[in-house]
C-alpha positions as CSV (number, residue, x, y, z in Angstrom):
1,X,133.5,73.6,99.5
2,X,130.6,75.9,98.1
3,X,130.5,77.9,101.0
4,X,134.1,78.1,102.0
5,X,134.5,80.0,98.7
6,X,131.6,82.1,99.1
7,X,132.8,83.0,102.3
8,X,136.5,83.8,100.8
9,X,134.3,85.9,97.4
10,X,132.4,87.8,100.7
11,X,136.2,88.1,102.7
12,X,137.6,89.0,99.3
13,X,134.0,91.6,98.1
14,X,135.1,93.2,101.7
15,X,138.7,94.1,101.1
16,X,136.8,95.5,97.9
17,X,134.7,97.6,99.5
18,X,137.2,98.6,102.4
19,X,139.9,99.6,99.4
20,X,136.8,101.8,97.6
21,X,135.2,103.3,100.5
22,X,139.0,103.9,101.8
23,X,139.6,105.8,98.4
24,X,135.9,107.3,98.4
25,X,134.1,107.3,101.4
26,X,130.2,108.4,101.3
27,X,131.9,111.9,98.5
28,X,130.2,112.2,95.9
29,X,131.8,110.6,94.0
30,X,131.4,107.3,95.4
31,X,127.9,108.6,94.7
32,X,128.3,108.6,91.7
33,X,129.5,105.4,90.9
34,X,127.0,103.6,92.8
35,X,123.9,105.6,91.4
36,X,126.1,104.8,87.6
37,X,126.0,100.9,88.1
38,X,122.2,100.8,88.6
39,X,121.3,100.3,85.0
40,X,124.4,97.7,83.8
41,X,123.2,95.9,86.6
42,X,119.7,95.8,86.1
43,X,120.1,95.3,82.7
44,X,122.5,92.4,83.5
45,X,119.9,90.9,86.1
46,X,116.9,91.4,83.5
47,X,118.5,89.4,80.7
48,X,121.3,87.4,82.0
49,X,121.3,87.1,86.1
50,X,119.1,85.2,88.1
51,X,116.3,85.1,85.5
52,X,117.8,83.2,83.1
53,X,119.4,80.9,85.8
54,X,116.1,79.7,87.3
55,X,114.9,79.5,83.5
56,X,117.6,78.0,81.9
57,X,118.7,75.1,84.6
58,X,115.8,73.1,84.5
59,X,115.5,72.8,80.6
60,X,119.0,72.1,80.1
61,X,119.1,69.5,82.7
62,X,115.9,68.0,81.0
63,X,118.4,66.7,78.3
64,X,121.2,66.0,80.6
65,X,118.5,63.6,82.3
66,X,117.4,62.1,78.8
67,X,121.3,61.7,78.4
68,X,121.3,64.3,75.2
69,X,124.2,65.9,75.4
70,X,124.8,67.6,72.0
71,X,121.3,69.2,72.2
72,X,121.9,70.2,76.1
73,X,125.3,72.0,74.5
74,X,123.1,73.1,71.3
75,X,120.6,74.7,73.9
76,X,123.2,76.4,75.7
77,X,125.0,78.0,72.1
78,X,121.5,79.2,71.3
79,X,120.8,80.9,74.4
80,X,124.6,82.3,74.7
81,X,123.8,83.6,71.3
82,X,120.5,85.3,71.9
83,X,121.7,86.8,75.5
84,X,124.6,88.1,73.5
85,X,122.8,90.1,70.8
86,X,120.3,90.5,72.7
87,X,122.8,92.8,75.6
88,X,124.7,94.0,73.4
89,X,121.9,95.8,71.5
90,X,120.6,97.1,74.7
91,X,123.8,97.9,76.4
92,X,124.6,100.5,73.0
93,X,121.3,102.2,73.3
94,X,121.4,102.5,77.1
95,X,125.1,103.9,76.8
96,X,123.5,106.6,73.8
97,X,120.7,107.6,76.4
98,X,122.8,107.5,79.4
99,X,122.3,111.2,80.3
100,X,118.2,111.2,80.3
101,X,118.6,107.2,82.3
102,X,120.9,109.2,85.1
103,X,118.0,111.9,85.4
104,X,115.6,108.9,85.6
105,X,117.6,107.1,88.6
106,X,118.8,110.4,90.3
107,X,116.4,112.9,89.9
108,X,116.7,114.8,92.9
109,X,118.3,117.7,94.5
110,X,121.4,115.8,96.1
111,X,123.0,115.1,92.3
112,X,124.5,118.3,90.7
113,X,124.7,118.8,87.1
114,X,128.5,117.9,87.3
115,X,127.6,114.9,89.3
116,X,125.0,113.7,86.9
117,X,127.8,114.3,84.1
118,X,129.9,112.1,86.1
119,X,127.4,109.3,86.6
120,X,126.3,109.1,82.7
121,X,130.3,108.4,81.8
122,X,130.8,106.2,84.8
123,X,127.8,103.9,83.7
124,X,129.0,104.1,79.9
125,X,132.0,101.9,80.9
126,X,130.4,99.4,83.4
127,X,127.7,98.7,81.1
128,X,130.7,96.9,79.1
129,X,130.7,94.3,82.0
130,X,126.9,93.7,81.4
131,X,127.5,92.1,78.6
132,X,130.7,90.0,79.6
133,X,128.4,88.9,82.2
134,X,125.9,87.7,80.2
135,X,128.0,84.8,79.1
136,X,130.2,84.0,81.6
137,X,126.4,84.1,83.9
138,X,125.0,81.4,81.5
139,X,128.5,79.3,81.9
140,X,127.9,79.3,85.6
141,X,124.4,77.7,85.0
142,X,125.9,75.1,83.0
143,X,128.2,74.0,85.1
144,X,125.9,74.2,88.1
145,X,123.4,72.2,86.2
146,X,126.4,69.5,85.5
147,X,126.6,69.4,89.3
148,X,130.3,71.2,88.9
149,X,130.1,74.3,91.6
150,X,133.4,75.3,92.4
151,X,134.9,77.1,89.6
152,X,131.5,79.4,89.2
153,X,132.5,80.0,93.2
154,X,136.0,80.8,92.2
155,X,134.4,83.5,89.7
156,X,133.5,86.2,91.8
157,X,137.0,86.2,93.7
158,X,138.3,87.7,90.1
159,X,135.5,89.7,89.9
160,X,136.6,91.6,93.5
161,X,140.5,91.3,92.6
162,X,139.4,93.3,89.1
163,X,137.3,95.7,91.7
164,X,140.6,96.3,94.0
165,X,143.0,96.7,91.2
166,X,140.7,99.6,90.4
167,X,140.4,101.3,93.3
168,X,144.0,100.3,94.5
169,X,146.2,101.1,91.3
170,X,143.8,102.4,88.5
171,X,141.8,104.9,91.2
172,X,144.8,106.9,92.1
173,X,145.9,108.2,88.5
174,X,142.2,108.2,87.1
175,X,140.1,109.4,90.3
176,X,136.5,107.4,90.1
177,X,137.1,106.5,86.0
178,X,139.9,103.9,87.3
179,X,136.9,102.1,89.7
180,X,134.8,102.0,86.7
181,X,137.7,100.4,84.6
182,X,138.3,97.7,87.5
183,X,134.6,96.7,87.1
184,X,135.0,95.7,83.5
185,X,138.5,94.0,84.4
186,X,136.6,91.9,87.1
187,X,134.0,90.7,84.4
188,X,136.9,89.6,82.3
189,X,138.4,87.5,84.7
190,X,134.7,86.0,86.1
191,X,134.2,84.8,82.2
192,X,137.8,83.4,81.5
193,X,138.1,81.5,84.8
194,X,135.4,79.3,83.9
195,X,136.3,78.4,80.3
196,X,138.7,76.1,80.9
197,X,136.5,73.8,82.5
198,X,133.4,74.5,80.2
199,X,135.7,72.7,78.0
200,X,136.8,69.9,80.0
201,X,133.0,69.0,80.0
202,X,133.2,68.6,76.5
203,X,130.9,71.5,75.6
204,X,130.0,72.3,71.5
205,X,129.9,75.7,71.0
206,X,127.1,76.1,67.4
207,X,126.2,79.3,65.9
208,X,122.8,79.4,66.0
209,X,119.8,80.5,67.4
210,X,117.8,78.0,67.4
211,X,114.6,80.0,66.6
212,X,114.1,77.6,63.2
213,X,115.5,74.5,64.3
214,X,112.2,72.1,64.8
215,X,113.8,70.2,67.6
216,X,115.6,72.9,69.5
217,X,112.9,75.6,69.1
218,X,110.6,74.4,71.2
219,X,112.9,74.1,74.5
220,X,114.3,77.9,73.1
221,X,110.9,79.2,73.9
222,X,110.5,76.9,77.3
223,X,113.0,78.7,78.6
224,X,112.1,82.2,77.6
225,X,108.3,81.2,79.0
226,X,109.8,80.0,82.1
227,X,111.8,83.4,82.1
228,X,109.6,85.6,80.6
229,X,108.0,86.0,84.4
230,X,111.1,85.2,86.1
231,X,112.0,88.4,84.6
232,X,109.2,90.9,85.5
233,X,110.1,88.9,89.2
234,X,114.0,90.7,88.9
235,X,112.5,93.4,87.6
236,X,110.2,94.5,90.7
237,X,113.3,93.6,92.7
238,X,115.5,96.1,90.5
239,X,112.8,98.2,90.9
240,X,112.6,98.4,94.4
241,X,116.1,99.3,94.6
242,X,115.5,102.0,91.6
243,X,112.8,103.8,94.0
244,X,115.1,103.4,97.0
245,X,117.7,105.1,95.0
246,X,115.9,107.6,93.7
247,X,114.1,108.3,97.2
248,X,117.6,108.6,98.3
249,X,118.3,111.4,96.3
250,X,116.2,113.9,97.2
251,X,117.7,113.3,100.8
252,X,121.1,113.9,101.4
253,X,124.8,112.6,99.3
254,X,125.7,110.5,101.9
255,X,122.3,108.4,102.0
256,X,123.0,106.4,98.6
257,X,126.2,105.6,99.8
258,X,125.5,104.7,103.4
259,X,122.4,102.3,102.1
260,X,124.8,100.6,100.1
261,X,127.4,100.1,102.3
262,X,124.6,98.8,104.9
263,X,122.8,96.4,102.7
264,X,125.9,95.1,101.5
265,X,127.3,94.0,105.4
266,X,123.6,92.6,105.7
267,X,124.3,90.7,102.7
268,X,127.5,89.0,104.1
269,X,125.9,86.2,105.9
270,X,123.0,86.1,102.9
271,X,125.8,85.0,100.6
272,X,127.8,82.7,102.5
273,X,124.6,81.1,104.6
274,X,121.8,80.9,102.2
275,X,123.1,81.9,98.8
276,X,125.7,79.2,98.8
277,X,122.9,76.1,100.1
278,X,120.8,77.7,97.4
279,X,123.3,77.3,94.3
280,X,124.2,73.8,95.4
281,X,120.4,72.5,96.3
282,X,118.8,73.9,93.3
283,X,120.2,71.3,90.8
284,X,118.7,68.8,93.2
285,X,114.9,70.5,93.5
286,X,115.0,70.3,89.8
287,X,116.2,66.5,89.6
288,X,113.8,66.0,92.2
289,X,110.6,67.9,90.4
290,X,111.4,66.1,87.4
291,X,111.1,62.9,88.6
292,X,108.1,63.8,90.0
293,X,109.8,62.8,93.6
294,X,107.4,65.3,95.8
295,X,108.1,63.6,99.4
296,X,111.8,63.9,98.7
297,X,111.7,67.2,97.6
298,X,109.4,68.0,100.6
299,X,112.1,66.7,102.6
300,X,115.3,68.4,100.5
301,X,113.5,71.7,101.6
302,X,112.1,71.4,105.2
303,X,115.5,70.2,105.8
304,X,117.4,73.2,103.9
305,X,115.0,75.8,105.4
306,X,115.7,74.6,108.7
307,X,119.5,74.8,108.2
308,X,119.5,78.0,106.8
309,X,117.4,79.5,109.7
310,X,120.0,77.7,112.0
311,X,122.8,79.9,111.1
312,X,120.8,83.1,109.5
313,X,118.6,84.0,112.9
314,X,121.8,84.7,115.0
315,X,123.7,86.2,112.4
316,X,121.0,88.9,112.3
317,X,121.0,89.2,115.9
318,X,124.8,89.9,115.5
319,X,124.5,92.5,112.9
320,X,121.8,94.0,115.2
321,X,123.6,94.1,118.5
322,X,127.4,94.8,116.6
323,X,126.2,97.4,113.9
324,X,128.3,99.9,114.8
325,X,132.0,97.8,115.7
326,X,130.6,95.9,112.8
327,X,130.7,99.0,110.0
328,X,133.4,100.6,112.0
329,X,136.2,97.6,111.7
330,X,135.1,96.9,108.3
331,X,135.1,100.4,106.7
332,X,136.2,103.8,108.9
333,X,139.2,104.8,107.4
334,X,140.5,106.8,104.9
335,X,138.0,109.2,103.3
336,X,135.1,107.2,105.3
337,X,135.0,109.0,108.5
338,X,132.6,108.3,112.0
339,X,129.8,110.4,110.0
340,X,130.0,108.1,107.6
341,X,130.0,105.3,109.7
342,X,127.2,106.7,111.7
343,X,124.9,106.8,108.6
344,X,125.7,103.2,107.4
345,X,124.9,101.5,111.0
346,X,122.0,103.1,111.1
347,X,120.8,101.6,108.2
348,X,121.9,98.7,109.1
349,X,119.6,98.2,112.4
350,X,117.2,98.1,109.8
351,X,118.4,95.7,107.3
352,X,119.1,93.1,109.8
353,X,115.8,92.3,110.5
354,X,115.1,91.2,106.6
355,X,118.5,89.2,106.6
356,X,115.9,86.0,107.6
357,X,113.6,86.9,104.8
358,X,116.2,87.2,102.1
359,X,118.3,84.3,103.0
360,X,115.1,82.1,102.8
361,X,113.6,83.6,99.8
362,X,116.7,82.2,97.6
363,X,116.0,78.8,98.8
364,X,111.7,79.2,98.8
365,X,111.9,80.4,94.9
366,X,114.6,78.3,94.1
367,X,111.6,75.6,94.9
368,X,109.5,77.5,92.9
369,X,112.0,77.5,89.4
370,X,112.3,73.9,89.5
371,X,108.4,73.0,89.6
372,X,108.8,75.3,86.8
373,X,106.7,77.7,87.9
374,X,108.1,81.1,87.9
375,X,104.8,83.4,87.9
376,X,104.3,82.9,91.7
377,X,107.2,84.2,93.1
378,X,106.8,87.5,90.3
379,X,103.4,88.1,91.8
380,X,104.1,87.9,95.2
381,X,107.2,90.1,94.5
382,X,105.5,92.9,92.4
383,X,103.1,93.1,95.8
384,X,106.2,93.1,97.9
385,X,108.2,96.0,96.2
386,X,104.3,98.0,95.9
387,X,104.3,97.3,99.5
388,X,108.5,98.4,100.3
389,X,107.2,101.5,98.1
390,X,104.1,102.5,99.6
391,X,106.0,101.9,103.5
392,X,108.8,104.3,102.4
393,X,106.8,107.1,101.0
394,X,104.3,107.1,104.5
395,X,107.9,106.1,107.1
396,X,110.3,109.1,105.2
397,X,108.5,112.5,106.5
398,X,108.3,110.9,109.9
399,X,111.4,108.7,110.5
400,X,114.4,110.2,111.9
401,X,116.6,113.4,111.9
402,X,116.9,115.2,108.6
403,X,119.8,116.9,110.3
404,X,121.4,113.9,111.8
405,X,122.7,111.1,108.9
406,X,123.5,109.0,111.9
407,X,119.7,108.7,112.9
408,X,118.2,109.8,109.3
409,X,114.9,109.6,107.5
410,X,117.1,106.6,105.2
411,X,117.0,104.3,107.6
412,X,113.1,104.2,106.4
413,X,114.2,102.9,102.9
414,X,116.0,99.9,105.1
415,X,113.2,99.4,107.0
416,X,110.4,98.9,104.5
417,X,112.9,96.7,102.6
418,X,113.1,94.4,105.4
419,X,109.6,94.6,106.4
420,X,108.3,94.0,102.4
421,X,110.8,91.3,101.7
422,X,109.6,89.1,105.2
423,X,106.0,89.0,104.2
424,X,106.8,87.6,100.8
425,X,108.8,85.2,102.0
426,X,106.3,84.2,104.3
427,X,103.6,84.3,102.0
428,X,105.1,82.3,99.8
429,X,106.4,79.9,102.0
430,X,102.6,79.2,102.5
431,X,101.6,78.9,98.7
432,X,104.8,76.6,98.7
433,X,103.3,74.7,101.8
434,X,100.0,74.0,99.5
435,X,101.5,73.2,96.4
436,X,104.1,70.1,98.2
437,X,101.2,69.5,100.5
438,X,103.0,70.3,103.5
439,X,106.2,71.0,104.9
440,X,107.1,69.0,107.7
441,X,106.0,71.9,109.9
442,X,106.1,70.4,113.4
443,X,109.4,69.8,112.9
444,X,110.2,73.5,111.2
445,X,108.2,75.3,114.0
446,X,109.9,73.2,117.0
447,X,113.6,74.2,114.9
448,X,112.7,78.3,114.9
449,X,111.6,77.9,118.7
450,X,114.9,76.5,119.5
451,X,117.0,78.8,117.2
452,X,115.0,81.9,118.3
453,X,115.4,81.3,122.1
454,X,119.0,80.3,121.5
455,X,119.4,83.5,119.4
456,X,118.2,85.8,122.3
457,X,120.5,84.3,124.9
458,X,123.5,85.4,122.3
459,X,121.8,88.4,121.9
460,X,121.4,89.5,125.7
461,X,124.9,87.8,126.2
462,X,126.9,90.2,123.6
463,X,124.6,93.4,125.0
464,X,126.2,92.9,128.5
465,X,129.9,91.7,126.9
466,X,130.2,95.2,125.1
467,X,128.7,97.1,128.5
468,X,131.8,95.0,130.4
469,X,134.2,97.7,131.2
470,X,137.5,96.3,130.0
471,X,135.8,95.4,126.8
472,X,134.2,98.7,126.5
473,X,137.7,100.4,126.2
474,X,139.4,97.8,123.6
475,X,140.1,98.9,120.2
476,X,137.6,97.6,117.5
477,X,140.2,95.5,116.1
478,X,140.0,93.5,119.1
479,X,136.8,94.0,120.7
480,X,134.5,92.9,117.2
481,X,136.1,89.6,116.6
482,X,136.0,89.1,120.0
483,X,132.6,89.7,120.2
484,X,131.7,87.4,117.5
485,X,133.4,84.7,118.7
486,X,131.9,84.8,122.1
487,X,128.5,85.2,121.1
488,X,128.7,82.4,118.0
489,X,130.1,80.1,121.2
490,X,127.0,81.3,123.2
491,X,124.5,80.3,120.2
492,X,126.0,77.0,119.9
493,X,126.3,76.4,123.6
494,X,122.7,77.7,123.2
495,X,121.4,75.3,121.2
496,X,123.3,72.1,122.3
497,X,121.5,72.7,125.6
498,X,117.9,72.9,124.1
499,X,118.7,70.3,121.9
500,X,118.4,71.3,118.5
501,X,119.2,68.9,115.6
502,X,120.9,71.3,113.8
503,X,124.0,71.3,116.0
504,X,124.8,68.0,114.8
505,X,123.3,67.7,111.5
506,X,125.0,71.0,110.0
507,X,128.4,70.1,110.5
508,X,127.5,66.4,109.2
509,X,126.3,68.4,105.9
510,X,129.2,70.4,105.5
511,X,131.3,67.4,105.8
512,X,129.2,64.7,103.4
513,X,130.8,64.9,100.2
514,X,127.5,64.4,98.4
């Protein structure tokens, strides 16, 4: 159920992006607005995103397991209340500085003075959704860490609707402003739509902090130690995205755009293939840690490592071979023209090839959070993003076209983001290998042999589908879904012949109510 509603939040985030990039295309404007909603969201993901998720989960699920619910419900007001203050405070100052932070994220030549102007407003208003966010984020721990996943799932399909309005009805009296509003509408509606059943858990909302109470303090600061490195972890990732946006700048207008609009396709099958297994398992790593259960937590994750890899290795084969039906289908129109498409499949080619490293990375870390260790992944990640940095400034004087968008130096930023984020997954797939002493790894290495050659069969079989004449001449609408059909029936054909288990044990997942 998880992932059918992450697939209809990713359907739903498209139509978002097709109405915006319909009403915007790579102008600079939608420049703009992407450059403005790098600070609310890194402030968002610093205080209240993933951080405090992997930090809060396990502590409050410590009393749910002692069978304390007042002082799990107690926790969760004192960490609403600090998050709260605690964004709100920062979200004012950032708004006050907003013109020196838009020099800081777009310092380059690309941004005019008016466009600058332009950015500070835009992120003025979205960093209102910041703090909405903050709460409704910590709701959607709560109930994940009360085993109830489907209205947090629900959430982001009224963040996108809030999105569309903006760009559909708001956009066209208010130009890029009315976008901006639609943001902060969307974080309304991902907060109330959860309430309702916040309350049918019997939650206690207490005004406190908790910093003076002698039996809540302690488990106040567990969770900011567990998310104190947690958050220089978000951070390096925030970072990374920082430099690639600032990089961008000094490039061309159309680069900032065209990277988003490529990482965000790549991101498609991330969200519905990895992110959902991730939101669902992690509850159970943490029951599992806790109980001090390593074999069946061993288990729990050689098993969901292999099932992610089962549907993640040909879906970045796909995005590889159908890049440019792919970003043509799902955005050319309106103000986003073939230039524009050209620019955002070539970043794409390069993204792709880190869609394997970033759909395992939310399940790996996720391993990580519930042993409680947090520092790990933050180390290994702070060498990643010094690595992505490094890659980019040595691949950008020599990669590509400076003249040609559609073949241009920022498909560099795509590719040392791929390359980076692979070798952390990897090496921390090893640390995690050490610390569970083992991994099942015959059986994991026999699973990628069988998904890898069963992903190059679907690969070689959509390269001679699309050089088919008939094909060749069909109109996207037609020849992409086509395309993906074929070659998902290929892959499965694929791997039913060489006999891999995951054939038959991920539909027997999807189907097992618990």
């Amino acid at each position: 159920m998880v992932m059918v509603l992450f697939v209809a939040s990713r359907a739903l985030g498209l139509v978002r992006e097709v109405a915006v990039s319909h009403q915007f295309g790579t102008s600079p404007d939608a420049a703009a607005y992407q450059a403005a909603f790098r600070i609310p969201d890194l402030l968002f993901n610093l205080m209240a995103g993933g951080a405090l998720a992997s930090a809060f989960i396990p502590t409050f699920t410590g009393f749910l397991s002692r069978d304390d619910r007042p002082g799990a419900w107690r926790l969760a007001s004192a960490i609403a209340n600090i998050i709260l203050l605690s964004l709100t405070v920062l979200a004012g100052l950032a708004a006050l500085g907003a013109p020196w932070l838009v020099h800081l994220v777009v310092p380059g030549g690309g941004f005019t003075p008016e466009m600058r102007h332009l950015t500070a407003n835009l992120m003025r208003i979205m960093l209102a959704s910041t703090v909405i966010f903050s709460l409704s984020g910590l709701i959607m721990g709560v109930l994940n860490a009360l085993e109830h996943f489907i209205m947090p799932a629900v959430a982001p399909l009224l963040y996108n609707l809030g999105i569309i309005v903006g760009a559909v009805v708001l956009a066209p009296r208010w130009g890029v402003y009315g976008l901006a509003l639609g943001v902060v509408l969307g974080a309304i509606g991902h907060l109330l739509i959860q309430v309702p059943v916040l309350i049918r858990h019997g939650s206690r909302y207490s005004v406190t902090l908790g910093l003076r109470d002698p039996v809540l303090a302690p488990y106040v600061r567990q969770v900011g130690r567990l998310m104190a490195p947690r958050v220089l972890g978000v951070a390096t990732v925030q970072l990374s995205l920082l430099v690639n946006t600032i990089l961008a700048s000094y490039l061309y207008v159309q680069a900032i755009p065209a990277l988003y609009y490529a990482f965000i396709t790549m991101l498609l099958p991330q969200g519905i293939f990895a992110l959902s297994v991730a939101t669902v398992i992690f509850p159970a790593f943490a029951g599992q840690a806790a109980r001090g259960e390593q074999a069946a937590m061993r288990r729990t994750l050689s098993l969901t490592l292999r099932v992610v890899l089962f549907l993640t290795v040909p879906a970045a084969v796909g995005l590889i071979v159908l890049r440019v039906p792919l970003i043509t289908l799902l955005f050319q129109r309106g103000a986003f023209d073939a230039t524009s498409t050209a620019a955002a499949a070539w970043a794409l080619l390069f993204y792709s090839f880190g869609l394997v490293g970033h759909s395992l990375l939310e399940i790996i870390s996720r391993a990580f959070y519930a042993l409680h260790d947090t520092l790990t992944p933050v180390l290994v990640a702070a060498g990643a993003v010094a690595l992505s940095v490094a890659m980019s400034l040595m691949l950008l004087p020599r990669f590509g076209s400076p003249t040609d968008i559609g073949h241009g130096p920022h498909g560099a930023l795509a590719l040392a983001n791929s390359t980076s984020t692979t070798l952390e997954m990897l090496l921390l797939l090893w640390l995690l290998r050490r610390r569970l002493h083992g991994l099942e790894g015959r059986e994991m290495l026999i699973a990628s042999g069988r998904v890898g050659v069963a992903a190059l069969i679907m690969g070689t079989g959509l390269l001679a589908l699309l050089r088919f004449p008939p094909l060749r001449q069909a109109p996207g609408w037609l020849l992409t879904p086509l395309a993906i059909a074929a070659g998902g029936g290929l892959y499965l054909l694929a791997a039913w012949l060489l006999r891999a288990d995951e054939v038959r044990l991920v539909p027997q997942l999807l189907l097992r109510r618990h």
